[in-house]
KEKE-357036 format. One record per residue: residue in one letter; x negated, y, z negated of N, C-alpha, C in turn. Coordinates in steps of 0.2 Angstrom, whole numbers, padded with zeros to 4 digits, always signed. Layout:
<lomis>
aXYZXYZXYZ
...
</lomis>
This chain:
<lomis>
x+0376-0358-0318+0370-0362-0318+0363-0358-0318
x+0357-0363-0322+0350-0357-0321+0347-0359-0313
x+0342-0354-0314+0337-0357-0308+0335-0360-0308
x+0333-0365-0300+0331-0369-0300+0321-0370-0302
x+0322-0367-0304+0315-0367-0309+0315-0371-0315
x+0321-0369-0319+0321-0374-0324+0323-0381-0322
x+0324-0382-0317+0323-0389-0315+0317-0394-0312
x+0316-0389-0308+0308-0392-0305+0300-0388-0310
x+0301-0393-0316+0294-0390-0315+0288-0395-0315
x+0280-0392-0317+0276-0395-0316+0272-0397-0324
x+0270-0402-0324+0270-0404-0332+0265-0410-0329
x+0262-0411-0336+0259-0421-0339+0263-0424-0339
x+0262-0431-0337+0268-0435-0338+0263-0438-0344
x+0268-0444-0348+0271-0449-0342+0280-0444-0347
x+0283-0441-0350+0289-0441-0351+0290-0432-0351
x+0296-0427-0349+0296-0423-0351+0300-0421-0357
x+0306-0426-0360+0309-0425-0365+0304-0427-0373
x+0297-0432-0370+0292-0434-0375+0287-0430-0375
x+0284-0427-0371+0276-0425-0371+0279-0416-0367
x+0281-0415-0364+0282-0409-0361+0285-0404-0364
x+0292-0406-0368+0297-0405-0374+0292-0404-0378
x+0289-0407-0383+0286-0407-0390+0282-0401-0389
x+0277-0403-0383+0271-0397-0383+0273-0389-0382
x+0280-0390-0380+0282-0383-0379+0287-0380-0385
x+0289-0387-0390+0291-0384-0395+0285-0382-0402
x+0280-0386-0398+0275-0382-0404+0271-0376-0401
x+0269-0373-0396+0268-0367-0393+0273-0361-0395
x+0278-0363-0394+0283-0357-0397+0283-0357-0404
x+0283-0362-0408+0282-0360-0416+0275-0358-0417
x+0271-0360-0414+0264-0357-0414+0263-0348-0414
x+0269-0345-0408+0267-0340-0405+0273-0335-0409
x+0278-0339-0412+0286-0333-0416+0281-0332-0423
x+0278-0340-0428+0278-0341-0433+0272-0338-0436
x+0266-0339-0432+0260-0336-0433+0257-0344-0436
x+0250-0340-0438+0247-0347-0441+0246-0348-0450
x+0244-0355-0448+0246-0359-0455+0239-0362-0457
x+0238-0364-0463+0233-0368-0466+0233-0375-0462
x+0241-0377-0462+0240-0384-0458+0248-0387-0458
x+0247-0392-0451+0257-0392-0448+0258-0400-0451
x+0264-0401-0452+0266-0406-0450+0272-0407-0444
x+0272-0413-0441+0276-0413-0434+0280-0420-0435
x+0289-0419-0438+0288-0426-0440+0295-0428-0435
x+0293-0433-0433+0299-0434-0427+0305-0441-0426
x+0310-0439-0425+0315-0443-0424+0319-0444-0421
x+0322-0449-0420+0326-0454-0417+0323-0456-0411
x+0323-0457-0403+0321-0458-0397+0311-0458-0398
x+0311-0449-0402+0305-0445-0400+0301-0451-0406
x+0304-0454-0412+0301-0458-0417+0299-0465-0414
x+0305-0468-0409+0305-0474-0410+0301-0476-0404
x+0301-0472-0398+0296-0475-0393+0291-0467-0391
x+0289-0463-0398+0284-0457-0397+0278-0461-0394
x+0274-0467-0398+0268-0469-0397+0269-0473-0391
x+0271-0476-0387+0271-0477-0380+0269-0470-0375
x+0275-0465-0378+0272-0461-0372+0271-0454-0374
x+0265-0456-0379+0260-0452-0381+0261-0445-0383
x+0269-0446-0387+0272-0438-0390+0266-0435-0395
x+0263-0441-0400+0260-0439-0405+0251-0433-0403
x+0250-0438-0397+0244-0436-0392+0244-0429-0390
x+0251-0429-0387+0252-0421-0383+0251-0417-0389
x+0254-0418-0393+0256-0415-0400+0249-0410-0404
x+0245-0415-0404+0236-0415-0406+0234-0410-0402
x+0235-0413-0396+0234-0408-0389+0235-0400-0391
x+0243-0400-0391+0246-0392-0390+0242-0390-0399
x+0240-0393-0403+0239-0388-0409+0229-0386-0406
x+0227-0389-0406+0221-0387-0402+0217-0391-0410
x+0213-0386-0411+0210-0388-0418+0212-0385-0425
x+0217-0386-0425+0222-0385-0433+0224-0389-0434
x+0222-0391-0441+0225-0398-0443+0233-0399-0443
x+0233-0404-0441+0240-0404-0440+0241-0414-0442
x+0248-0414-0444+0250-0422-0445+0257-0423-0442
x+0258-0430-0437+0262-0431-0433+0265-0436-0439
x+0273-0437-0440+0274-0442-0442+0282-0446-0441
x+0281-0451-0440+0287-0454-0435+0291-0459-0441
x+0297-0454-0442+0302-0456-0445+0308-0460-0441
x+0307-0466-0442+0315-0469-0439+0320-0473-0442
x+0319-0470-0448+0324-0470-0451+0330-0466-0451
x+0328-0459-0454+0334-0456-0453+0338-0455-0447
x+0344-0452-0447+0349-0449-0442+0348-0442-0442
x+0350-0442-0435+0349-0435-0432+0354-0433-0429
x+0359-0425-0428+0363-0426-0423+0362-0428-0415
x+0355-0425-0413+0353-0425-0407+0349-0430-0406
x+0347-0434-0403+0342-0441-0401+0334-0438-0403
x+0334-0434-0399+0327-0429-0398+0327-0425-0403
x+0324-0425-0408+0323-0421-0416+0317-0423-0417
x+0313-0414-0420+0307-0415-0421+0309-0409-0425
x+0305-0409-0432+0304-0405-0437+0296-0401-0436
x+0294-0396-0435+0289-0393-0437+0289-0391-0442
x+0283-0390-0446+0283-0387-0454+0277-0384-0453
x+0275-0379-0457+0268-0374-0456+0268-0373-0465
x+0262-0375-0466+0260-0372-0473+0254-0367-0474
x+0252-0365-0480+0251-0359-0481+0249-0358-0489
x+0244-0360-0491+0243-0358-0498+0247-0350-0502
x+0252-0351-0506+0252-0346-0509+0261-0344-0508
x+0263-0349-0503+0269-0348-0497+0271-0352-0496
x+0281-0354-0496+0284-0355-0494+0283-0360-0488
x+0284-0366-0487+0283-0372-0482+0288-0365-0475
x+0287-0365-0469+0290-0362-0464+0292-0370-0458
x+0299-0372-0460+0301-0374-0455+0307-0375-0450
x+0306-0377-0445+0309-0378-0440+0311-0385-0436
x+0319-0385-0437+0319-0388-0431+0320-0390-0424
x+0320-0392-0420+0319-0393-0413+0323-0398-0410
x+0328-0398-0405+0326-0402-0400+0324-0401-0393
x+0322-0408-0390+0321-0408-0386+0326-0413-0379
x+0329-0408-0376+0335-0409-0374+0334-0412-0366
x+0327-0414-0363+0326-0416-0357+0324-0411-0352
x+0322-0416-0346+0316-0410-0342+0311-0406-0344
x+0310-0407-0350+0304-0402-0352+0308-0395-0356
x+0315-0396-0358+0318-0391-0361+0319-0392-0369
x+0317-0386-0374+0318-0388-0381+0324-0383-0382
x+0326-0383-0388+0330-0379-0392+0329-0378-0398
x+0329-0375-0400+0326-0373-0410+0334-0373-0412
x+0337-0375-0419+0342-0375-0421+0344-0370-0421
x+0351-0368-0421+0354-0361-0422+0354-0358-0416
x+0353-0361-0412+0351-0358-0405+0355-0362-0400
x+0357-0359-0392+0360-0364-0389+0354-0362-0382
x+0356-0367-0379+0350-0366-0371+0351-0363-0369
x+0346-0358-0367+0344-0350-0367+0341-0348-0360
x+0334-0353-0358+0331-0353-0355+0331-0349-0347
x+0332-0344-0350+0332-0339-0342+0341-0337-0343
x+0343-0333-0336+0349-0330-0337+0350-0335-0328
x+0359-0337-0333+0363-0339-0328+0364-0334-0322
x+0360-0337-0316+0360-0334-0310+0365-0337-0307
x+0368-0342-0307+0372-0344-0301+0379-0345-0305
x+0386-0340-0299+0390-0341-0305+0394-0348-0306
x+0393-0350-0301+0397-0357-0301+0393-0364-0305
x+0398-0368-0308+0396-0373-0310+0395-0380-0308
x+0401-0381-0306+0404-0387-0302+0401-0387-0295
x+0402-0394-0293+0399-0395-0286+0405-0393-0281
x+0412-0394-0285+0418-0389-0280+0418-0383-0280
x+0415-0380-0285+0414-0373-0283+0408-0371-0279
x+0407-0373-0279+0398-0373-0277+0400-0376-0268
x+0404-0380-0268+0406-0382-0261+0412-0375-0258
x+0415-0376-0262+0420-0369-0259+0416-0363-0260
x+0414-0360-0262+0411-0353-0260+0407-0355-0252
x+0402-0361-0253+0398-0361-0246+0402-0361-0241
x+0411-0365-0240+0412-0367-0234+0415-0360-0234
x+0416-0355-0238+0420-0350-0238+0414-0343-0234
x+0408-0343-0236+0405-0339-0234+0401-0342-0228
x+0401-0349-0226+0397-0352-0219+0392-0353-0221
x+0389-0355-0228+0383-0356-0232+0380-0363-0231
x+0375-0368-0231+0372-0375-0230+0370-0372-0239
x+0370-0378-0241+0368-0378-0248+0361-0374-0250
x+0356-0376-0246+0349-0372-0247+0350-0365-0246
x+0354-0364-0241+0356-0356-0242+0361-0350-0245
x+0364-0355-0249+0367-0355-0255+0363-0353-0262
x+0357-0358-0261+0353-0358-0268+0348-0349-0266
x+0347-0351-0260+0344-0345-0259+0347-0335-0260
x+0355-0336-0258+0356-0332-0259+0360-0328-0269
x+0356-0334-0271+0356-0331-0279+0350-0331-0282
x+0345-0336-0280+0338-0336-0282+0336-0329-0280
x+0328-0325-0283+0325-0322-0284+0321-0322-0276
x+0318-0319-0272+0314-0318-0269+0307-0322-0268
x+0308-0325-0273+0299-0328-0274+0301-0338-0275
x+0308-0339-0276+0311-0345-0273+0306-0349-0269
x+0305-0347-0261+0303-0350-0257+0295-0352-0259
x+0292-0346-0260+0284-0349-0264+0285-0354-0267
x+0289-0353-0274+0289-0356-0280+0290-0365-0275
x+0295-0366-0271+0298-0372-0270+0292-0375-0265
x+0287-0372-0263+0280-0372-0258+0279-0374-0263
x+0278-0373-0269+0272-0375-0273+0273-0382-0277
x+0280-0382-0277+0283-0387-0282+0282-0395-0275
x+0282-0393-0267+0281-0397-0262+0274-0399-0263
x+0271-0394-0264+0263-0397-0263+0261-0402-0270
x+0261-0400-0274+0262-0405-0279+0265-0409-0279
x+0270-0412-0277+0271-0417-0276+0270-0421-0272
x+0266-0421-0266+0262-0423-0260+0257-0426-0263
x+0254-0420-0267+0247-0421-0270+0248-0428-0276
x+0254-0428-0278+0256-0433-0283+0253-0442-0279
x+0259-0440-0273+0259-0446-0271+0253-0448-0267
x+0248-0444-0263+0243-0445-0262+0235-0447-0268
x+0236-0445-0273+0231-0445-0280+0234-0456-0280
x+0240-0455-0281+0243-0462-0283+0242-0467-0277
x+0241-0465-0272+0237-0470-0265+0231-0471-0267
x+0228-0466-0270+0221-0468-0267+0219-0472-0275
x+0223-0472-0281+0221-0474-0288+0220-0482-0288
x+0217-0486-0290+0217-0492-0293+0217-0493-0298
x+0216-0501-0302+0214-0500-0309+0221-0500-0313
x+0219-0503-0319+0225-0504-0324+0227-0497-0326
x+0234-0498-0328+0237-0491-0332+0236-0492-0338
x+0236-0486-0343+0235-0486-0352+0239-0488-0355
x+0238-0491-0361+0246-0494-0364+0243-0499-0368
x+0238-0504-0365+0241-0512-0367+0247-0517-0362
x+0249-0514-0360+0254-0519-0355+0249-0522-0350
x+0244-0520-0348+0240-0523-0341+0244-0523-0334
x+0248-0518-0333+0251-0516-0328+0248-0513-0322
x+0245-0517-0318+0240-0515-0312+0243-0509-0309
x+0241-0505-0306+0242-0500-0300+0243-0505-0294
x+0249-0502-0292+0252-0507-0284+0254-0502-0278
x+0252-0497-0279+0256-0494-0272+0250-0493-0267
x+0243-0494-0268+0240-0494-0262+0241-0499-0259
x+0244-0506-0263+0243-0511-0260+0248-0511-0256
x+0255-0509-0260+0260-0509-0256+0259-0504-0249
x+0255-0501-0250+0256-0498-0244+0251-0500-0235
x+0245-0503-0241+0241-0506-0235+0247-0512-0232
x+0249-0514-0236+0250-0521-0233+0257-0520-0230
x+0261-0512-0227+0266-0514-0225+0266-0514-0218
x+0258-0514-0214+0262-0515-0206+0262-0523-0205
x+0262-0525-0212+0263-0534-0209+0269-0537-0210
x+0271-0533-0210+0282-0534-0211+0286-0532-0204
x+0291-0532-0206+0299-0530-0200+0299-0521-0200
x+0301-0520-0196+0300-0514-0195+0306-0512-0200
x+0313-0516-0204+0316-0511-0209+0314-0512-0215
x+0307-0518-0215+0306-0519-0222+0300-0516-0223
x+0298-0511-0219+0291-0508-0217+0292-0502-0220
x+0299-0501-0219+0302-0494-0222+0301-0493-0228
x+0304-0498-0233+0306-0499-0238+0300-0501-0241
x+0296-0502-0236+0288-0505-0241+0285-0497-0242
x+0285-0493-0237+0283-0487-0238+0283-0482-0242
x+0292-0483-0245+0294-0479-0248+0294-0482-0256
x+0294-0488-0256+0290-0491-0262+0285-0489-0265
x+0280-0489-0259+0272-0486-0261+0274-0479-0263
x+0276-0472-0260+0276-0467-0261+0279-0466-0269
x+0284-0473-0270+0289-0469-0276+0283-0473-0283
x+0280-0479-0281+0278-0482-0288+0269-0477-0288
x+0265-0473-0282+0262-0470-0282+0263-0464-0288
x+0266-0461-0289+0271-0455-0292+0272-0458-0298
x+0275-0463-0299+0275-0466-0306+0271-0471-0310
x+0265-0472-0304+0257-0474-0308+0255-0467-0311
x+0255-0463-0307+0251-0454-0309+0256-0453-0315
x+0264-0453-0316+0266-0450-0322+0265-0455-0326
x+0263-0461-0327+0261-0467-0333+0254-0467-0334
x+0250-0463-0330+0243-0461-0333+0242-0456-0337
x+0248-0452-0336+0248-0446-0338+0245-0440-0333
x+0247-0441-0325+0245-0436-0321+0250-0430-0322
x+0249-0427-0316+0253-0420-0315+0257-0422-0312
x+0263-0423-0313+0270-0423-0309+0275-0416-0308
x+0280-0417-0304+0285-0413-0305+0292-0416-0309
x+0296-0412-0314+0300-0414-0315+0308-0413-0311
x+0310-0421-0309+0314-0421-0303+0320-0427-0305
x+0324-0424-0310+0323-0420-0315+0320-0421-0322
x+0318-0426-0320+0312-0429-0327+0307-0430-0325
x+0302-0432-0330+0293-0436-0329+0296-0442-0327
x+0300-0446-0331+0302-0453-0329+0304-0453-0321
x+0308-0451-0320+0312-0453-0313+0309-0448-0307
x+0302-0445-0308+0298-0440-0306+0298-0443-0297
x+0293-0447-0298+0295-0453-0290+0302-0454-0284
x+0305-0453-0286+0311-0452-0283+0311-0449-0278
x+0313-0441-0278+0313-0437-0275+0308-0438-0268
x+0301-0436-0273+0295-0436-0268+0294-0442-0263
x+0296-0447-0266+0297-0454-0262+0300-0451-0257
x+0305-0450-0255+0310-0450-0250+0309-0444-0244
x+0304-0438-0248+0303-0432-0245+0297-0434-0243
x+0292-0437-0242+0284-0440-0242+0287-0444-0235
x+0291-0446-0237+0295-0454-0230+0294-0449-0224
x+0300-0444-0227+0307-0442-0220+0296-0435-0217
x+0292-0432-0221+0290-0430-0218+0282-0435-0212
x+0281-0438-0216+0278-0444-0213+0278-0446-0208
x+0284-0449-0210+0286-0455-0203+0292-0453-0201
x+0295-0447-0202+0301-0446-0198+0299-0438-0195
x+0293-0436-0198+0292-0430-0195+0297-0425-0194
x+0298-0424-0200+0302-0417-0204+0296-0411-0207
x+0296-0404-0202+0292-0399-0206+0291-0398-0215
x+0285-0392-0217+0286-0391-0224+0293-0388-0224
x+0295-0383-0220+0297-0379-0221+0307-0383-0222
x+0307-0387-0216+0313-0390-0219+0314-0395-0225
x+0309-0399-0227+0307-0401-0235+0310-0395-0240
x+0308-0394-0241+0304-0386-0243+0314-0383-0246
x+0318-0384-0241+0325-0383-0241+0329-0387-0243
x+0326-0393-0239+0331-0401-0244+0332-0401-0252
x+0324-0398-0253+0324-0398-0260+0327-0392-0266
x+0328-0387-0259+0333-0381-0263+0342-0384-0263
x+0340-0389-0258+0347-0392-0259+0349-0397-0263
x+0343-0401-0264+0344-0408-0273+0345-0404-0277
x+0341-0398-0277+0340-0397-0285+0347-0391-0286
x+0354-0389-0284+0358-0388-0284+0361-0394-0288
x+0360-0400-0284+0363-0406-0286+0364-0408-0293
x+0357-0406-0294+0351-0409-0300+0354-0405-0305
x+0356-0398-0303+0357-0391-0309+0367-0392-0310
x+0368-0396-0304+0374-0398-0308+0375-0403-0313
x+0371-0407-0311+0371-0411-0317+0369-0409-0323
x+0365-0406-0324+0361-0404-0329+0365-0400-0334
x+0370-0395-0330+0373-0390-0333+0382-0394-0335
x+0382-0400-0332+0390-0404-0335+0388-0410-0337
x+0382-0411-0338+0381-0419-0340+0375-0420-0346
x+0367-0422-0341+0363-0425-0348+0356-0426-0342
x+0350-0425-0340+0348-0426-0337+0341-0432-0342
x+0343-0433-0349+0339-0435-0356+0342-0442-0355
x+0338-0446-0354+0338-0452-0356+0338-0457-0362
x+0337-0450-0368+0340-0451-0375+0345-0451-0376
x+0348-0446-0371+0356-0444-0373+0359-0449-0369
x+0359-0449-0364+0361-0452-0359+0361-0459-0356
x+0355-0461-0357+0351-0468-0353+0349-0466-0348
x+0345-0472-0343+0342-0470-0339+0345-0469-0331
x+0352-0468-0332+0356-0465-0327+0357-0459-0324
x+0355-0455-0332+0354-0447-0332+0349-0447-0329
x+0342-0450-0329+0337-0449-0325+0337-0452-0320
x+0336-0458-0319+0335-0461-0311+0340-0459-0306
x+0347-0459-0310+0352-0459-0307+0354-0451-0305
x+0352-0448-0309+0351-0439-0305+0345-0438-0302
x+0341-0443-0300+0335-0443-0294+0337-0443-0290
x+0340-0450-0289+0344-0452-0284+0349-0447-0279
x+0352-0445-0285+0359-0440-0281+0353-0435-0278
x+0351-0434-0282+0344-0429-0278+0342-0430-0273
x+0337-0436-0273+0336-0437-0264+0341-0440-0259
x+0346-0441-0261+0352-0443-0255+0354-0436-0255
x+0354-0432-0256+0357-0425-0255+0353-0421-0250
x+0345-0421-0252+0340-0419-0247+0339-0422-0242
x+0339-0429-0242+0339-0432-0237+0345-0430-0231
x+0349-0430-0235+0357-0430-0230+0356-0422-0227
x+0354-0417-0231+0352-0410-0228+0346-0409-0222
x+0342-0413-0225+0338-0416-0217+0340-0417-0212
x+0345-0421-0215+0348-0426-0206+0354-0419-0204
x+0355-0412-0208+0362-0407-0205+0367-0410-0207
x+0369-0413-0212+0377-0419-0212+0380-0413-0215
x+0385-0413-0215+0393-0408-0219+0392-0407-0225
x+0393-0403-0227+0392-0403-0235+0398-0408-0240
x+0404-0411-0235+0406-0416-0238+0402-0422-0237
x+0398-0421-0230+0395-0428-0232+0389-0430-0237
x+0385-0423-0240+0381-0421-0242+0382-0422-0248
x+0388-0424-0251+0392-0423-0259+0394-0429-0259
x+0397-0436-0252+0397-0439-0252+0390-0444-0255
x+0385-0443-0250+0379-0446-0250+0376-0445-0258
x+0376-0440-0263+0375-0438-0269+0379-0443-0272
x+0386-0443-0271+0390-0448-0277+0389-0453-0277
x+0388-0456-0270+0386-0465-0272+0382-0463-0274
x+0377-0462-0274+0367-0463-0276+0371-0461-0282
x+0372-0459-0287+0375-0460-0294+0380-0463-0295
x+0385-0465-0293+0390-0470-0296+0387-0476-0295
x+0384-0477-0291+0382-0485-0295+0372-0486-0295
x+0374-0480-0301+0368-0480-0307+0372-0479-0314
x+0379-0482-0314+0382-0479-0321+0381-0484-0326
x+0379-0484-0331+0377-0488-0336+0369-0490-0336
x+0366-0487-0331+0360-0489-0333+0356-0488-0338
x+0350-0491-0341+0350-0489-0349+0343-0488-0347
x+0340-0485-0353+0332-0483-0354+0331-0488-0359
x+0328-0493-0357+0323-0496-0362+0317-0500-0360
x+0313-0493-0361+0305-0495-0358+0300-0499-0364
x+0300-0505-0361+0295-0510-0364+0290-0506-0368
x+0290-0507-0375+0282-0504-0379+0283-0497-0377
x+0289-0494-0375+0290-0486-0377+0287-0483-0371
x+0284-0486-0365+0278-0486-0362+0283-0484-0355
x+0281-0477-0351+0286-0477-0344+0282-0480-0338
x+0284-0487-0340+0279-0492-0336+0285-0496-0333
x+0285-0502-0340+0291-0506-0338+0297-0504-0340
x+0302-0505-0335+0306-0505-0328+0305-0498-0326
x+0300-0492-0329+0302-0487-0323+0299-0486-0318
x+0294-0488-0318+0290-0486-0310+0293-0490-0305
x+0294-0496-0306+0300-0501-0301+0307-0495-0302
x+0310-0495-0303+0316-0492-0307+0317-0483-0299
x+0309-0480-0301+0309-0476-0295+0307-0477-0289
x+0305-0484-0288+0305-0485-0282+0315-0489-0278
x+0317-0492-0282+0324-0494-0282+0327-0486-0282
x+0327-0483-0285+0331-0479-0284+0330-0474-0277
x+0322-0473-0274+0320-0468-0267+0325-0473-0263
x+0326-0479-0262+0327-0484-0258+0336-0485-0260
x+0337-0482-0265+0346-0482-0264+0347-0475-0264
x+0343-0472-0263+0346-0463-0259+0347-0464-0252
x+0342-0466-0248+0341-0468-0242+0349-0473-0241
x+0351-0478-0245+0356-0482-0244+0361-0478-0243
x+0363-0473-0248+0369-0470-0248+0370-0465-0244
x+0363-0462-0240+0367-0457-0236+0368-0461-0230
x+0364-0466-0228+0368-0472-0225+0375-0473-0224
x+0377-0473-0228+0385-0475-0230+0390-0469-0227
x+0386-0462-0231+0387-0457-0229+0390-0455-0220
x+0387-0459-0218+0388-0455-0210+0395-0458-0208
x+0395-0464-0211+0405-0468-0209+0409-0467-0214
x+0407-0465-0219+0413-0466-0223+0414-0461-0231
x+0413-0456-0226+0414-0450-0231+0421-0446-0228
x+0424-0446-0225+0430-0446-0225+0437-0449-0227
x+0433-0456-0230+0437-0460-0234+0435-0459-0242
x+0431-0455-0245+0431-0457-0251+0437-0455-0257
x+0436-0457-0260+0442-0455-0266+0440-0452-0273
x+0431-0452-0271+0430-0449-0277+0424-0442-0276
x+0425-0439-0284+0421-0434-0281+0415-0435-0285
x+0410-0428-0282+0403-0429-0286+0402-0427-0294
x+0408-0420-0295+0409-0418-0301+0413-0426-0305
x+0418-0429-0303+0420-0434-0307+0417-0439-0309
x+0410-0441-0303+0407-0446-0307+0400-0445-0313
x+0399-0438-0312+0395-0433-0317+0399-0435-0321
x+0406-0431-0325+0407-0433-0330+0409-0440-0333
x+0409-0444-0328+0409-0451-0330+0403-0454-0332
x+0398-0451-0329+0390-0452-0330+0389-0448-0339
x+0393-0444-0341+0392-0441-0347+0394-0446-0352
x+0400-0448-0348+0404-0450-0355+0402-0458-0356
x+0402-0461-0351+0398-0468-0350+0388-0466-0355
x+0384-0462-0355+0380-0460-0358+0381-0460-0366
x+0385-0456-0367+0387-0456-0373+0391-0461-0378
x+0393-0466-0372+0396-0474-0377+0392-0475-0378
x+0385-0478-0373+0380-0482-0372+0377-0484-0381
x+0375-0490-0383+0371-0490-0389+0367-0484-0391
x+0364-0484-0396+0359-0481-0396+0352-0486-0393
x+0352-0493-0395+0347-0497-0393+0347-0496-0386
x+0351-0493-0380+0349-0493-0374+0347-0485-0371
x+0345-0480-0377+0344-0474-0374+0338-0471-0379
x+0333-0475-0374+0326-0473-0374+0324-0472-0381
x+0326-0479-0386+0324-0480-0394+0319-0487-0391
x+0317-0490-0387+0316-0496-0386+0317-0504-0392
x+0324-0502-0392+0325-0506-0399+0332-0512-0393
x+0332-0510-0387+0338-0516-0383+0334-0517-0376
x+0339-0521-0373+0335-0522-0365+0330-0527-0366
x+0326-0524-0360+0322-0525-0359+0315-0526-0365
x+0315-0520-0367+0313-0517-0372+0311-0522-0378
x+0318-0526-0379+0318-0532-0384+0316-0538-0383
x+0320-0540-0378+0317-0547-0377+0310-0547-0372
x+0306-0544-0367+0299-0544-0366+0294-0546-0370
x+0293-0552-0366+0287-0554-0372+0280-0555-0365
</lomis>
């Protein structure tokens, strides 16, 4: 597995497989190919069918600066990969230079003829049984596990990745006002949050951690600065659940700080056996590897066993299986911003479960990964982030 670097990073939202991916696929042709008279950027499948909700074509304009460039969204044709984008660069005098790209989620591309590269496999285990037995074999908690293959500047890095996301969900408290799109999608987590001391003390919980999670995903649907955990879309998650336990249950940075070298283990298993792309996958590989992510950190907060830690991770994914991505008008509005608050709120559930009844289970977290792949991979293509089924279709 790589670093947890290439899991947690910091980007625009509102998508990192749409607008993070793309820009990073035209910086690198920019920086290998040299420069051109003028690009075309034409894109397909997922990045074609819902680009103009979440603003691929925009980033696009963005990353070339002022070189003319033309965005063109084909969806028609087939692609092997969901996420395909062709760059072209021309050139009086010269041969068209092009390239293609995908973009395989979290903010990661690949150019054809190429396989994921991104940095060198640090860690050598893959599996979360491997990953479990070396730790029980050497006395290791998972955070210090990640630690003892990351590079020394780890702890910074994962400081900085906390503070942003604090700073996420704080920006998104204090925001009102509609979100962009056309949908007329208010901003609701100040409200949620003003209005939770007039509830039950367990519906007060759940009101809090609503506010924190749709906080997160009003800032990724404006196009704020998120963390990818492990996507823009399912960004809310995480930080929900870590914002709660430090708040209101008064957990240091520095233990946060550690939970989250512990999710993103979680997160880097998935990533590395499964699909963390909502193109490939649906929206199980995202929400649903949020999830296992904060039921994990969460359970590492509390010191639970690292069987319970794996338990707490596998429900918060097994029943996200089959969830699909079909964001109305292409737009990481509707159902995602609910979708991360539901999901902050069934990590908390599952480590719940976790404290009685993880010595009963029968499944593991590598097995419902690959289930989560292979369930992805049936899925329509109308329900993986094409907005052509779902929600997506019927919304009027």
């Amino acid at each position: 597995m790589k670093s947890l670097r290439n899991l947690y990073k910091i980007g625009i939202g509102p998508s990192s497989s749409h607008t993070m991916g793309p820009v990073k696929a035209v910086e690198r042709f920019l920086a290998e190919k040299g420069e051109f008279d003028r690009y075309t950027v034409t894109l397909f499948g997922s990045l074609a069918m819902t680009g103009k909700g979440h603003g691929t074509d925009a980033a696009i304009f963005r990353a070339f600066g002022n070189r003319r460039a033309e965005v063109v969204f084909d969806k028609e044709t087939k692609c092997v990969h969901p996420n395909t984008m062709e760059i072209t660069g021309y050139k009086e005098g010269c041969d068209p230079v092009r390239v293609q790209v995908f973009s395989i989620g979290g903010g990661d591309v690949v150019f054809a003829g190429e396989t994921f590269d991104e940095g060198d496999e640090i860690y050598p285990q893959n599996t979360f049984l491997q990953v479990k037995e070396y730790c029980k074999q050497h006395g290791l908690r998972l955070w210090e596990y990640a630690l003892r293959f990351e590079n020394d500047a780890i702890c910074d890095y994962m400081r900085e990745i906390w503070d942003v996301m604090q700073r996420c969900v704080d920006d998104g408290l204090s925001a009102e006002g509609v979100l962009p799109g056309g949908l007329n999608v208010q901003r609701r987590a100040k409200m949620l949050l003003n209005e939770s001391n007039d509830v039950t003390r367990h519906t007060r919980r759940d009101r809090i951690v609503a506010s924190y999670a749709f906080a997160v995903g009003e800032q990724n649907a404006s196009g704020g600065v998120v963390v990818t955990a492990p996507t823009c879309g399912s960004s809310g998650v995480l930080p929900a659940v870590m914002v709660y336990a430090k708040r209101q249950q008064d957990y240091s940075d520095e233990e946060i700080c550690r939970a989250l070298l512990s999710a993103g283990i979680v997160g880097n298993v998935v990533k590395t056996n499964a699909s963390v792309s909502g193109a490939e996958c649906g929206c199980q590989a995202e929400i649903g590897t949020a999830c296992a992510m904060a039921a994990a950190a969460l359970a590492e907060l509390y010191n639970m066993t690292l069987d319970e830690i794996e338990y707490s991770a596998e429900v918060a994914l097994e029943h996200q299986l089959g969830l699909t991505c079909d964001p109305v008008d292409g737009l990481v509005q509707i159902p995602c911003i609910e979708r991360n608050a539901v999901g902050a709120m069934r990590a908390i559930n599952a480590v719940s479960l976790a404290t009685f009844l993880a010595d009963s289970r029968k499944i593991s977290f590598d097995t419902v990964v690959g289930a989560m792949y292979e369930t992805g991979k049936d899925l329509s293509d109308k329900y993986r982030e094409t907005g052509a089924g779902g929600l997506a279709k019927v919304y009027r």
